[in-house]
N, C-alpha and C positions, 0 to 999 in steps of 0.2 A: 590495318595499322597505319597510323599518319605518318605524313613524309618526314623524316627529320633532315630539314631543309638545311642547315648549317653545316650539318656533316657532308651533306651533298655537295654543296658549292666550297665546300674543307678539300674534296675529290676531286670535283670538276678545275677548280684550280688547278690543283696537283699533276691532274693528267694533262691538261691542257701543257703544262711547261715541263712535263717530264720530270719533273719531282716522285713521282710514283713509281720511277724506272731507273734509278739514279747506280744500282747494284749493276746493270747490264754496261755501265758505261766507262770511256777510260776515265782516269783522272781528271785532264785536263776538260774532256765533257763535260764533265759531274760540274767543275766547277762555272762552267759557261753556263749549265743549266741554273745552276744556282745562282748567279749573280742577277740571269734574267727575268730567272721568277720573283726579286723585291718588285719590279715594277708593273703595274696595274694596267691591264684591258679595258677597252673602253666600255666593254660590253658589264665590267663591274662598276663602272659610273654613270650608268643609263637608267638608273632604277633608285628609289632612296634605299636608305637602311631601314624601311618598315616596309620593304617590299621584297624580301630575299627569295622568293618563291620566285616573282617576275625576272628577277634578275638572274637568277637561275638558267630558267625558258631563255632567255634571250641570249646567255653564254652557251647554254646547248648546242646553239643553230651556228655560233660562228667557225670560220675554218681556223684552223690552227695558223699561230704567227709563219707566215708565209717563209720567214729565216730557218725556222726548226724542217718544214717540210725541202723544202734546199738541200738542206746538210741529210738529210734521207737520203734523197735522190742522189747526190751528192757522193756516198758511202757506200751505196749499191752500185754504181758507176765506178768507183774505185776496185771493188767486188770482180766484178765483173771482164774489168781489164785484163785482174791477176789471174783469173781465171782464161781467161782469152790465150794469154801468153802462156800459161803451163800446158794448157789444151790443144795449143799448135805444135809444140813443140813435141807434141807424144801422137803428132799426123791427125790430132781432127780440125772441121773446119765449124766455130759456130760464130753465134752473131746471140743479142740478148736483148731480153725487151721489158720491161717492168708489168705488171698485172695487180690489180687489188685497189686497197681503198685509196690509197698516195697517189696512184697517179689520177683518180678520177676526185681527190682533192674529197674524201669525205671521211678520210681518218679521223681519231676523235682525241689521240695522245700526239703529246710532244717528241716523247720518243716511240715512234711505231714501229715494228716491224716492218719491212720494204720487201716485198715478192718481187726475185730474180728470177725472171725464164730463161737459162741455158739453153740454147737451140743448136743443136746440132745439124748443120745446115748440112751434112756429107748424105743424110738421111731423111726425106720424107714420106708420105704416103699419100693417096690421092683416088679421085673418083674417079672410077675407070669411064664412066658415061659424061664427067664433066667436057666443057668446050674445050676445055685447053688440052685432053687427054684424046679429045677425037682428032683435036689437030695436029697430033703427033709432038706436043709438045714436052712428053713424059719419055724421051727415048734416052738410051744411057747403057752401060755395059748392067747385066742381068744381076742380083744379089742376092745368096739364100741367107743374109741377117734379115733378123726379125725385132720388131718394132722394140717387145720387152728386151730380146737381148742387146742390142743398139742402146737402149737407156739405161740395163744395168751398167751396162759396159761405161757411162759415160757420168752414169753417178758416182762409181766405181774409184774412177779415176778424180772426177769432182772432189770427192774428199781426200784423197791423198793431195790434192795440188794444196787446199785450202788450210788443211793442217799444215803443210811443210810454208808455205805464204805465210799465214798467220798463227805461230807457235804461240804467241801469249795469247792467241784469243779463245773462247771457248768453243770448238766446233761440235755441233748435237747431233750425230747423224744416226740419232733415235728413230725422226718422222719416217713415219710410210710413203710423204710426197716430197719435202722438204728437209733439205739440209740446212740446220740453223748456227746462225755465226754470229758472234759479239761477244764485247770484251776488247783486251788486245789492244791494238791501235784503230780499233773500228769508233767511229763516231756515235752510231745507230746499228743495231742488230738489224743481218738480213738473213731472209729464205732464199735459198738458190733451191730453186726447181728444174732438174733438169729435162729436157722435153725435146721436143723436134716439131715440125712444120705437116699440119695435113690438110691437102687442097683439096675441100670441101666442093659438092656444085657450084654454091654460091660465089664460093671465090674464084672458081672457075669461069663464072660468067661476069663476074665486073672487076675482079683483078683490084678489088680493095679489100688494104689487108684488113679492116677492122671485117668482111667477112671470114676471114683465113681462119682455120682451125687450129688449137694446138695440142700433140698431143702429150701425155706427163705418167709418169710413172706411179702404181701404186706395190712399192716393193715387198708388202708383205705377202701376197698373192704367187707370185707375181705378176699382176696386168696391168694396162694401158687402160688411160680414160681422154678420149675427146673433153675437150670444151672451148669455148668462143668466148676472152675474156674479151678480147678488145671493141666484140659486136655487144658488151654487154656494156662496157665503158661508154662507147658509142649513143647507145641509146637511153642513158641515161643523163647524159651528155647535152644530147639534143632536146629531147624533153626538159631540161633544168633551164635550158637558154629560154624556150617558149612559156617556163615560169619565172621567168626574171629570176634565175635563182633560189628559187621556193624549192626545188628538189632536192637537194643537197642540206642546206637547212633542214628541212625534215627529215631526211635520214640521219643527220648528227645527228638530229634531238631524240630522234627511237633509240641509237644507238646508246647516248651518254644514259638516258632514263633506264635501259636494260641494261648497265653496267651498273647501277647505283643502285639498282634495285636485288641486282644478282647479290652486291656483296652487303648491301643491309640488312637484307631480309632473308639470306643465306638461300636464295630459290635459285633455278637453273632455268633463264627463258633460253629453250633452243632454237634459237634463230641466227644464224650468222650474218655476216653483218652483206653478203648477199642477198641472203632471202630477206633481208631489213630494204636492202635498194629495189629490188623489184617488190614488195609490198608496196610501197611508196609511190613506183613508177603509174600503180594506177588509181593514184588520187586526186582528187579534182583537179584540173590545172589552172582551170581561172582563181579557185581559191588560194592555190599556194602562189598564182601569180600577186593577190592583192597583199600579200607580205611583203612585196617591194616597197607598199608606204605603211602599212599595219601589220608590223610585223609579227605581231602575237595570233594573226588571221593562222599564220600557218600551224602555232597548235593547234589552233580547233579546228584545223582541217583534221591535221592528224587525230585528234581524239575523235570526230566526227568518224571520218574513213575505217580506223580500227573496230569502234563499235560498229559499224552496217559490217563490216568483217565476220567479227565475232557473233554477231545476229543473224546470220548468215551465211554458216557454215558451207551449204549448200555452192555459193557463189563465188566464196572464197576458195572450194576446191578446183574452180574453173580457170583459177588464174593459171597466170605461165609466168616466167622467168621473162626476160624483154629481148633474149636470143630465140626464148621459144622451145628451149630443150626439153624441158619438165615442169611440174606444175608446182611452184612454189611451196603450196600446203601440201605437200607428199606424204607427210606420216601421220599418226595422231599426234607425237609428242609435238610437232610444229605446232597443230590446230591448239593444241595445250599453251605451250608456248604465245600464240597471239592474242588468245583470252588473258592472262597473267600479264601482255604488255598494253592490253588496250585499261585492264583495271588501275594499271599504275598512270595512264594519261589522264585516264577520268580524274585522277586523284590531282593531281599536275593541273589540269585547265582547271579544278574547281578552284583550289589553292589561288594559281593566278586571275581569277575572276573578281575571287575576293577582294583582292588588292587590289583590283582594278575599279571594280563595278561599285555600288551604289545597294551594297544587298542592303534589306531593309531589319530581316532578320537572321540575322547570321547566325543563330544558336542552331537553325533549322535547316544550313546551309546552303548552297546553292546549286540549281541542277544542271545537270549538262548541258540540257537547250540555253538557261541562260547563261550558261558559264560561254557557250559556242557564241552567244548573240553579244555580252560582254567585249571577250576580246578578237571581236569581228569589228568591232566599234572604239578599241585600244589603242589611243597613237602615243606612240614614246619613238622620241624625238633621237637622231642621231647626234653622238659626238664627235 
């Protein structure tokens, strides 16, 4: 089915300035959002009007107006305070740290969601064989709480503070991991997650936290799940620096194309917008670095890397995650999933080739090799 490009860049708009989330918001948001979406991105005057396909591709890749990601952070930081002070006051001690796409700057809406980690700093856990546990740095009066009861106990309490704090706003304490809030006097809906602190080997031995483990509640069970957001932030982090930024663009651009695609074509790509960052994390890095002057290089990395992906089943189940926990393609419906997102980029680079390149006959369309050789060779000019 062809792209129907208009309605795309109808979306990409939309989400880009929060126009698409305008029910989640107060009032006076609603109307900040709205004033600021008359005004045009550069990334919609970089391209003509006979190139909505390229113009597209190029709005994909950029980050959200840097004011909208502010008032994110901004609102989770508000969150978090009132949370601080109802939680002290009922004898716990925590501290809080952001996790997800906001803070590693590759969210793809204006209004996103903002993942709050509640830490309950009275409680952690630790490797008994780490450096810091042989050095007797684990000593303290003995505790028979346990991990789940410590984080029921502390989501428990999360939601009574955040109901009684914000009465107009809407609190969901549906999730199995996350308690969700907006509405109210909230700017941006957040996730508070509530969790605690687990001193991994690793962090045992270099005492940075982006090794630190954290761990978070899954209430429907009831258990606990380790993970390592910040070693995941980290390292996608570093890598984006060593591509001039080419990593980060490409994960928007997977990101926005599986949302336009999820709701055009009514399909479900499961891949979240993790398993989209570490996809990405191992894609050429000279190529997405040559998107710092040829910026359309980094689609056809990406449509290049998906397809050897998807032709490749085999190699694609070898990858990892960029912490290293598990293997990216873990299920079938992923493997399903990255076939359904590598078709829609074929569809994407041929599209913008066209408008680029010099095809000769275009009824018979254009292939991937030259659609990949096209916009390797595609300069559009910044504004």
């Amino acid at each position: 089915m062809p792209i129907n490009i208009n309605d795309r860049l109808t979306r990409l708009n939309n989400r880009r300035k929060g126009m698409d989330r305008l029910g989640r918001l107060t009032e006076a948001a609603q109307l900040d959002v709205m004033r600021k979406s008359l005004h045009s991105e550069a990334w919609q005057r970089r391209a003509s009007t006979g190139q909505p396909n390229t113009r597209y591709a190029l709005g994909a890749m950029q980050e959200v107006d840097p004011d909208y990601t502010r008032i994110s952070r901004e609102t989770a930081e508000r969150v978090a305070g009132q949370l601080k002070s109802g939680l002290t006051a009922r004898g716990f001690t925590v501290d809080w740290r952001l996790q997800g796409s906001v803070p590693l700057n590759v969210h793809i809406r204006g209004v996103s969601d903002v993942d709050l980690l509640k830490l309950d700093t009275n409680f952690k856990t630790y490797t008994s064989w780490g450096a810091m546990s042989q050095a007797g740095r684990y000593t303290g009066t003995a505790t028979t709480a346990t991990s789940v009861g410590s984080l029921l106990n502390l989501r428990r309490e999360s939601e009574t503070i955040l109901k009684a704090k914000y009465p107009a706003a809407t609190v969901d304490c549906s999730g199995n991991k996350a308690i969700k809030i907006f509405g109210g006097s909230l700017a941006r809906p957040v996730d508070v997650v509530p969790s605690h602190w687990f001193d991994n080997y690793d962090y045992q031995t270099s005492g940075q936290e982006h090794d630190r483990s954290v761990t978070i509640l899954d209430k429907s069970v009831p258990t606990t799940i380790d993970n390592l957001p910040f070693l995941h932030i980290k390292k996608i982090s570093d890598r984006c620096d060593h591509a001039l930024g080419g990593v980060r663009k490409a994960i928007r651009l997977c990101k926005n194309v599986k949302n336009d695609a999820e709701e055009e074509r009514g399909v479900k790509i499961a891949l979240s917008s993790f398993d989209i960052g570490a996809t990405i994390f191992h894609a050429d890095l000279a190529a997405l670095r040559a998107g710092a002057s040829y910026e359309l290089a980094i689609l056809a990395e990406v449509q290049r890397h998906l397809d050897h992906l998807t032709m490749n089943e085999s190699h694609a189940k070898t990858l990892r995650v960029p912490d290293g926990s598990r293997a990216i393609f873990d299920t079938p419906e992923k493997l399903s999933a990255l076939r359904t997102l590598s078709v829609e980029m074929d569809e994407l680079a041929k599209a913008v080739a066209t408008e680029q390149g010099k095809v000769v006959m275009k009824s018979l369309g254009v292939s991937t090799y030259d659609a990949r050789r096209i916009l390797n060779e595609a300069y559009i000019p910044h504004l």
